[in-house]
C-alpha positions in Angstrom: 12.0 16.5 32.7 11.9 16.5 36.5 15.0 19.2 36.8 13.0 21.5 34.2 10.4 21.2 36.1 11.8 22.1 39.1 14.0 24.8 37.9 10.8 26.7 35.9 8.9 26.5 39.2 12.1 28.1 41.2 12.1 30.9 38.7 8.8 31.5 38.8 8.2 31.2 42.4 11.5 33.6 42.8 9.2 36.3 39.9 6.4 36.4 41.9 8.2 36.8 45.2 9.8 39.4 43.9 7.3 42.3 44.1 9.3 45.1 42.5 9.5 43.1 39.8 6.2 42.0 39.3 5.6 45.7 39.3 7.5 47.0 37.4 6.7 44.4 34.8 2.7 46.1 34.9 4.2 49.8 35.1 3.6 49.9 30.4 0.0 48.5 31.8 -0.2 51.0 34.0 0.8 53.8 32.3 -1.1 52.9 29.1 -4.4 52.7 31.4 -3.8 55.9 33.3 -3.2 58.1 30.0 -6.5 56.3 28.5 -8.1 57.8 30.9 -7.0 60.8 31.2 -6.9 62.2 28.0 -6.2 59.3 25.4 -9.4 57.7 25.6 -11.2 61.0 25.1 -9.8 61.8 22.4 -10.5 58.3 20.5 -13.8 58.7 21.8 -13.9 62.3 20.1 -12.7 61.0 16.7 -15.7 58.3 16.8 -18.4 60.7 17.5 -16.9 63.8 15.1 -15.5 61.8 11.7 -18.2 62.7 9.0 -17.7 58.8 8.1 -19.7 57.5 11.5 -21.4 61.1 11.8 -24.9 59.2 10.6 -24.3 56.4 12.9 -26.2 56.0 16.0 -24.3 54.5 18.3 -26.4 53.2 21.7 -25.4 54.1 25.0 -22.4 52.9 25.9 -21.4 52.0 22.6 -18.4 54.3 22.3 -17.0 53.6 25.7 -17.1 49.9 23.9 -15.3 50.4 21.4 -12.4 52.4 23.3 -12.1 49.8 25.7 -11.6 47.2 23.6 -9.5 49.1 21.7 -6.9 49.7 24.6 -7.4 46.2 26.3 -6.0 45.3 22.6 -3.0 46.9 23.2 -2.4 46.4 26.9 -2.2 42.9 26.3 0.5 42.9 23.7 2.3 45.4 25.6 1.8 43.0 29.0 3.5 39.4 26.8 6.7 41.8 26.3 7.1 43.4 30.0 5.8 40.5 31.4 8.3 38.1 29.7 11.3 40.7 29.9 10.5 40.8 33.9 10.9 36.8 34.5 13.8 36.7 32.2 15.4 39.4 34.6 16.1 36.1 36.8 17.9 34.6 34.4 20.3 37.8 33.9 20.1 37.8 37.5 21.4 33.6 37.7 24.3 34.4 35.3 25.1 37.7 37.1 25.7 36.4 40.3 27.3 33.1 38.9 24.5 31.0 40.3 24.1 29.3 37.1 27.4 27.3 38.3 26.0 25.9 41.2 23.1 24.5 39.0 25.6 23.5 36.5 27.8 21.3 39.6 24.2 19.7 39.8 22.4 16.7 37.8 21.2 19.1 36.1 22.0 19.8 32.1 22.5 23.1 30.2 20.1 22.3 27.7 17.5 21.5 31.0 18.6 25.2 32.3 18.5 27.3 29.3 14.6 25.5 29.1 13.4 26.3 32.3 14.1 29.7 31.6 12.0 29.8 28.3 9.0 28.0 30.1 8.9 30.0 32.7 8.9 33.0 30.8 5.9 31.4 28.5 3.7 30.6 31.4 4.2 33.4 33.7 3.4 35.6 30.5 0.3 33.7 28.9 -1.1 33.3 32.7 -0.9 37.1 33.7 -2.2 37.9 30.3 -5.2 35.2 30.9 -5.6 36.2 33.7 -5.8 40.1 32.7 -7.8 39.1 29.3 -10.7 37.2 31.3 -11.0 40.3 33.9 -11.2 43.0 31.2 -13.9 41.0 29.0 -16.2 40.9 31.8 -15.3 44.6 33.2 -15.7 46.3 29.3 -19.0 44.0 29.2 -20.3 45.3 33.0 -19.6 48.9 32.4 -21.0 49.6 28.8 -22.9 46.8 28.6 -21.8 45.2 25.7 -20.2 41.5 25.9 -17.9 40.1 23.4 -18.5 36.9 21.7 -17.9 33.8 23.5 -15.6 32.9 19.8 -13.5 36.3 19.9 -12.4 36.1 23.5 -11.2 32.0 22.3 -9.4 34.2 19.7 -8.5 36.1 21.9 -6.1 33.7 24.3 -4.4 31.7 20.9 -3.4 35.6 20.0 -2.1 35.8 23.4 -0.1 31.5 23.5 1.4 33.3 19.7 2.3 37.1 21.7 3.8 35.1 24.6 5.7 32.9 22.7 7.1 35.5 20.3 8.3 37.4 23.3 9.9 34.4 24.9 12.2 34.6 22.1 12.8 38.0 21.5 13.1 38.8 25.0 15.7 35.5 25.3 18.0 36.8 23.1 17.9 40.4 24.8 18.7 38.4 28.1 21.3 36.9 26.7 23.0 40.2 25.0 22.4 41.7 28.2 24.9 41.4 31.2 23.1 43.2 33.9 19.8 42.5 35.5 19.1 46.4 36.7 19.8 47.2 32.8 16.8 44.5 31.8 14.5 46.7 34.0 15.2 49.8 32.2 15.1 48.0 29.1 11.7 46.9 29.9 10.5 50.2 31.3 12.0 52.4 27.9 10.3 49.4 25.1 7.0 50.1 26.9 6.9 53.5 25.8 8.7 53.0 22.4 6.6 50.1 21.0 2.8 52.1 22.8 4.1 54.6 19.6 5.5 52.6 16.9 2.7 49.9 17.5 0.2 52.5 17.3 -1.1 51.9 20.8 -1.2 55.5 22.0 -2.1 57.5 18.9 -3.0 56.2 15.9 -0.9 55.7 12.8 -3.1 58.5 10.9 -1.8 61.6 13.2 1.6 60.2 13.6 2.3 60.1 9.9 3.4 57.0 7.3 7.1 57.2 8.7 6.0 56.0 12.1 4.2 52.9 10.6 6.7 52.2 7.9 9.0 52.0 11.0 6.6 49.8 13.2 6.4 47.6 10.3 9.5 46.0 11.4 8.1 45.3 15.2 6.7 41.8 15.4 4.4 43.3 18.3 2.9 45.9 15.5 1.7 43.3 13.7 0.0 41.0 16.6 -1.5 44.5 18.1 -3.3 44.7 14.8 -4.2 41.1 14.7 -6.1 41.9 18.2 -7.5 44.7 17.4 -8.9 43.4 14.1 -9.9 40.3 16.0 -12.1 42.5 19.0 -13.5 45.4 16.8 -14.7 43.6 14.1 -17.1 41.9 17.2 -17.8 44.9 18.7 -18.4 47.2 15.3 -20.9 44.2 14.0 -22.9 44.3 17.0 -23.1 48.0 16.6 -24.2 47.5 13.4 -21.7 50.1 12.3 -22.5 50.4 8.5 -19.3 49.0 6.3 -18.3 52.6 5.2 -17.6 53.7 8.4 -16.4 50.8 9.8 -13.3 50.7 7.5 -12.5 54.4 7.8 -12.8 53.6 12.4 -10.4 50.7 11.6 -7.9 52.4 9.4 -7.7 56.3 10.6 -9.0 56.0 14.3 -7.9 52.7 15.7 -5.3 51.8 13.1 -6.3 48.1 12.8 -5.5 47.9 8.8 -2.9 46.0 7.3 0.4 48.1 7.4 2.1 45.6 5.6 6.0 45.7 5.5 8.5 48.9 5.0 5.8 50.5 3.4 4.7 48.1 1.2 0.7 47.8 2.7 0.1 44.9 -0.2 2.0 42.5 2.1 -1.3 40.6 3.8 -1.2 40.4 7.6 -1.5 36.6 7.5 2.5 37.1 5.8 3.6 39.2 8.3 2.2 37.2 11.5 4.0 34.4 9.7 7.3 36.1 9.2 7.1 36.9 12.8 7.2 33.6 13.6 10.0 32.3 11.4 11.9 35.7 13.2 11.2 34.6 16.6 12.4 31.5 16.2 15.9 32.7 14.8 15.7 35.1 17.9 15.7 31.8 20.0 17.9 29.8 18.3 20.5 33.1 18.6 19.4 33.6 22.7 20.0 29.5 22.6 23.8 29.6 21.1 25.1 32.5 23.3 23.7 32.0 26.4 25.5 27.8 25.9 28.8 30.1 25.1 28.2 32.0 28.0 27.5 29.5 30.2 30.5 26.9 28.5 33.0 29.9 29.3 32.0 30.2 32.9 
C-alpha cells in the first residue's frame, strides 16, 4: 500500500506540474464554453423561447439563461472525466516511453502496485477537477440567473461524476496501453473532445443532427452518462420553472436531447440498462488495459 501510495502521488504531483498538460487537458472545456457563448448558447436559448411547445410558458427572468447553463455544465463535466483522465494517463505513456518504468520495476516495488497507481491517480485527479469544477459552476449558474439547484441534485450530481471518472479510468487505460507515444495521447485527447461534444449530443442536439448521429452515439458510454446528467439537472431546474409536463418532454427530447436513446436504435432499451452495460464494458476495458500493459511491461 505504501509504494501505491507513493507512486499515485508522484504522478500526480508530476500532472499538475506539468502545466501544458493540465491545459491541454481543459482545452474540450474551453472550447465547449467559448462556442456556448458565442453562438451555441443562443441558439438553445432561441429554441426555448420559439418552440410552440413552451410558447405559453412564462418563463421568469433569468430562467432561460438557467436552463442553458445547466444544460452545458452537463456536458462540460462529462467531457472534463475523459480529457482529464486521458491527460494524467499521458504520464504513464510517458513512464513506459522513456523506460522509466524499469527503474521502478529494479525497486520494491510490484507491477501490480505500478499498473495501480496509474489507475488511482487517474480516478482522483479526474473526480477532484470535476468536484472542483461542479461546486464552482452550481454557485456561478445560481449567482448569475438566480436560480439554485437542489441541495439533492448537486449530491447526484458528484456520484454521476465518482461513475464518469471511473468509466474513463478504464477506457482511457486501455487507450494508454494501445498507445506508444505520449505526444500521440494529446492529440488523441484534443480530436475525442470534439468527436464525443457531437456524437454525445453536447454541441447540437440529436434532433438537427438526425437519428444516424444518435444511433452512432449509442455505442459511447459517455452518451449515455451525458444524458444521465442532464436528466438529473433539468428535471430540477424545469420543476422549479414550473414548466408544464407538455413542454417539458418536447425541451428534454428535441432541445436538450436528454431522452433515452437507448442502444443502435433501439430507444426501448431503458437508460438504467445502458448505464449498466457501461459499467460491465469499462470494466472489460480495464481488465484488457490490465493484461497488455503486464505484457508490455514483462517484455521490457
Amino acid at each position: 500500500m505504501r509504494h501505491i501510495l507513493s507512486l499515485t502521488k508522484r504522478n500526480i504531483l508530476l500532472f499538475f506540474r506539468d502545466r501544458l498538460a493540465v491545459f491541454f487537458s481543459f482545452l474540450s472545456t474551453i472550447v465547449l464554453v467559448a462556442l456556448y457563448f458565442l453562438f451555441i448558447g443562443r441558439m438553445f436559448a432561441n429554441g426555448i423561447e420559439q418552440s410552440p411547445e413552451s410558447a405559453a410558458v412564462i418563463f421568469p427572468d433569468g430562467g432561460v439563461n438557467f436552463l442553458v447553463y445547466i444544460q452545458m455544465m452537463a456536458g462540460v463535466l462529462i467531457l472534463n472525466s475523459m480529457s482529464l483522465t486521458i491527460g494524467v494517463f499521458s504520464t504513464a505513456a510517458k513512464d513506459f516511453e522513456t523506460r522509466r518504468v524499469d527503474n521502478f520495476l529494479l525497486t520494491r516495488a510490484k507491477q501490480h502496485e505500478l499498473l495501480l497507481s496509474y489507475t488511482v491517480s487517474g480516478f482522483i485527479v479526474s473526480f477532484a477537477l470535476n468536484l472542483f469544477t461542479w461546486l464552482l459552476s452550481f454557485l456561478l449558474i445560481g449567482v448569475l440567473t438566480g436560480f439554485f439547484l437542489s441541495f439533492g441534485t448537486f449530491m447526484m450530481g458528484v456520484v454521476i461524476l465518482i461513475a464518469a471518472s471511473a468509466i474513463s479510468c478504464a477506457l482511457m487505460l486501455l487507450v494508454t496501453a494501445l498507445v506508444r507515444s505520449s505526444t500521440a495521447m494529446g492529440v488523441i485527447g484534443g480530436i475525442a473532445g470534439t468527436f464525443l461534444g457531437f456524437l454525445c449530443g453536447i454541441y447540437m442536439p440529436y434532433s438537427g443532427l438526425g437519428g444516424g448521429t444518435a444511433a452512432a452515439g449509442s455505442f459511447l458510454p459517455y452518451t449515455h452518462l451525458t444524458i444521465w446528467m442532464k436528466r438529473t439537472l433539468l428535471n430540477d431546474a424545469l420543476t422549479q420553472l414550473q414548466v408544464p409536463a407538455e413542454a417539458n418532454e418536447f425541451m428534454m427530447r428535441d432541445i436538450f436531447s436528454a431522452a433515452n436513446v437507448g442502444f443502435a436504435g433501439i430507444d426501448k432499451v431503458p437508460l438504467a440498462v445502458m448505464l449498466g452495460l457501461c459499467g460491465v464494458f469499462a470494466v472489460l476495458c480495464f481488465g484488457a488495459a490490465w493484461l497488455v500493459l503486464k505484457r508490455r511491461i514483462t517484455k521490457k
